[in-house]
C-alpha positions as CSV (number, residue, x, y, z in Angstrom):
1,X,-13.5,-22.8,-16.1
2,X,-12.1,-20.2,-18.5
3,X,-8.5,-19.0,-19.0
4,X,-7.1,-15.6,-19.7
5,X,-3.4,-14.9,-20.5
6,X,-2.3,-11.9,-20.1
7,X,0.2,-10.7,-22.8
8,X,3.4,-9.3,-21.5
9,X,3.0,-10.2,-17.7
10,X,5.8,-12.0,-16.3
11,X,7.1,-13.9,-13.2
12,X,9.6,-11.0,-12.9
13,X,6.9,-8.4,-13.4
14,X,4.6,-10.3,-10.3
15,X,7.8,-10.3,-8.2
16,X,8.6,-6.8,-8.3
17,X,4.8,-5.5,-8.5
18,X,5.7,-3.9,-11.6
19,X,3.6,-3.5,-15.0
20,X,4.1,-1.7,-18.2
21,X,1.4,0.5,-18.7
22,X,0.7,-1.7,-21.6
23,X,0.3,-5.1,-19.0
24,X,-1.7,-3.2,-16.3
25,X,-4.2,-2.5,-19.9
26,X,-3.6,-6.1,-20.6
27,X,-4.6,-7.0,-17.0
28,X,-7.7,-4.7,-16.6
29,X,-8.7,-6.1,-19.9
30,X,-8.7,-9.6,-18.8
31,X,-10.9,-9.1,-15.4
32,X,-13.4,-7.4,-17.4
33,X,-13.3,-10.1,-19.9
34,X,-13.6,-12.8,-17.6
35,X,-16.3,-10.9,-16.1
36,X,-18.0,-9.3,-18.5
37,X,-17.8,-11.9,-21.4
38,X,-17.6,-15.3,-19.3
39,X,-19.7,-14.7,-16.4
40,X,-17.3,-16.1,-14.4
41,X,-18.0,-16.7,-10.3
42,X,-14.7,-16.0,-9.2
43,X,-11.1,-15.2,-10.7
44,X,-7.5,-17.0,-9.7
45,X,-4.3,-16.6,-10.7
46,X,-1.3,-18.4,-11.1
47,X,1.7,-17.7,-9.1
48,X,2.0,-16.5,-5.6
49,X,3.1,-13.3,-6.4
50,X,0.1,-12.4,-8.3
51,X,-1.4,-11.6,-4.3
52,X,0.4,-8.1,-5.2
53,X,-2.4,-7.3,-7.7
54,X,-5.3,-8.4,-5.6
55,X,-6.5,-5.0,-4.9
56,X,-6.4,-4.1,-8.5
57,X,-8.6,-7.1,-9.5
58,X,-10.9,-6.7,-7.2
59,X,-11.0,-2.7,-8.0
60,X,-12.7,-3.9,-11.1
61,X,-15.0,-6.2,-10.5
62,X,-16.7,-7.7,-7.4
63,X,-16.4,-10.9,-8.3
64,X,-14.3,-13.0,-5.5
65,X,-10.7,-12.7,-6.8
66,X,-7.9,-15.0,-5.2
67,X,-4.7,-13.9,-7.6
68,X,-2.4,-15.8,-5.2
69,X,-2.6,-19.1,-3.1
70,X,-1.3,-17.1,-0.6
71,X,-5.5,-16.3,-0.1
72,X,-5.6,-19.5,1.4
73,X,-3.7,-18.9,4.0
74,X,-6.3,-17.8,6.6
75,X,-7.8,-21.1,6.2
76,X,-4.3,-23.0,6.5
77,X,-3.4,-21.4,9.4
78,X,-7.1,-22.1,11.0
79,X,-6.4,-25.6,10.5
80,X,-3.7,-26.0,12.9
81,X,-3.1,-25.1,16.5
82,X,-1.4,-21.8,17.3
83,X,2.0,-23.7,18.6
84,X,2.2,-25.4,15.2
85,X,4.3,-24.3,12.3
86,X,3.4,-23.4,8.5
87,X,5.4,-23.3,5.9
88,X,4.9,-21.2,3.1
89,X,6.9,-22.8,-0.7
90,X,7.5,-20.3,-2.9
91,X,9.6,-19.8,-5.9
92,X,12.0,-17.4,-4.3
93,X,11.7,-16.6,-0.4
94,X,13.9,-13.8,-0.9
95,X,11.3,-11.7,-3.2
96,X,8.6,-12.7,-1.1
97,X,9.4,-11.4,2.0
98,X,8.8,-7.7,1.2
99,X,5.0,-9.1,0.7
100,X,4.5,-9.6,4.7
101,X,2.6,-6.3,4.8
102,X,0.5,-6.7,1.9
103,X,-0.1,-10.5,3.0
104,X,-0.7,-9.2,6.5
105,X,-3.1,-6.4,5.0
106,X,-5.3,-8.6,2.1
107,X,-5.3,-12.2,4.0
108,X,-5.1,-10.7,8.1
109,X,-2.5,-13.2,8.7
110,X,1.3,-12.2,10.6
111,X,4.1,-14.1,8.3
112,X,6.7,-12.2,10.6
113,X,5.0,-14.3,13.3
114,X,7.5,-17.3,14.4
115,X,5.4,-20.3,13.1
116,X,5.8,-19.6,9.5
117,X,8.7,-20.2,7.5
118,X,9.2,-19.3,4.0
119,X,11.0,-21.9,1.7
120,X,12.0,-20.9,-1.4
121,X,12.3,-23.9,-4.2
């Protein structure tokens, strides 16, 4: 297992799907190292909201990339019968409702659907 910080990125930053053009440098930087330098099988990140750089992770390498645990949730949700409930924990539920799209697009899963629930800690 190999670790990779990326200068500059913060939780703020991953809720807002914002970077400096210095971070997203950063970022791209870190993949390829990862990649390139490691020869890592696969690349994770850290925080939930992370799912909103997916797509540029996996622009830049094909490596498997899983930024948020939110990739799990096709598997969650396949573990339980389709009149059970989910919940989702999250730092903030507020911030991560705008996400239902892009969690809906990247993981093929409804959040909007009646059996999950966010819960924000």
């Amino acid at each position: 297992m190999h670790y990779k910080v990326v200068p500059g990125l913060t939780f703020d930053m991953c809720q807002k799907n914002t970077m400096t053009p210095e971070v997203e440098e950063r970022f791209d930087a870190a993949v390829k190292w990862l990649c390139e330098e490691k020869g890592v099988s696969g690349i994770t990140g850290d925080c939930g909201f992370m799912m909103w750089f997916q797509q540029r992770a996996r622009n830049i390498t094909k490596k498997p990339i899983f930024m948020s645990a939110l990739a799990q949730l096709p598997a969650v949700t396949c573990a339980y019968a389709q009149h059970e409930e989910i919940i989702i924990m999250t730092a903030n539920g507020d911030t991560l409702r705008p996400m239902n799209d892009l969690i809906r697009d990247e993981c093929g899963i409804d959040t909007q659907q009646e059996r999950y629930h966010y819960v924000g800690c």
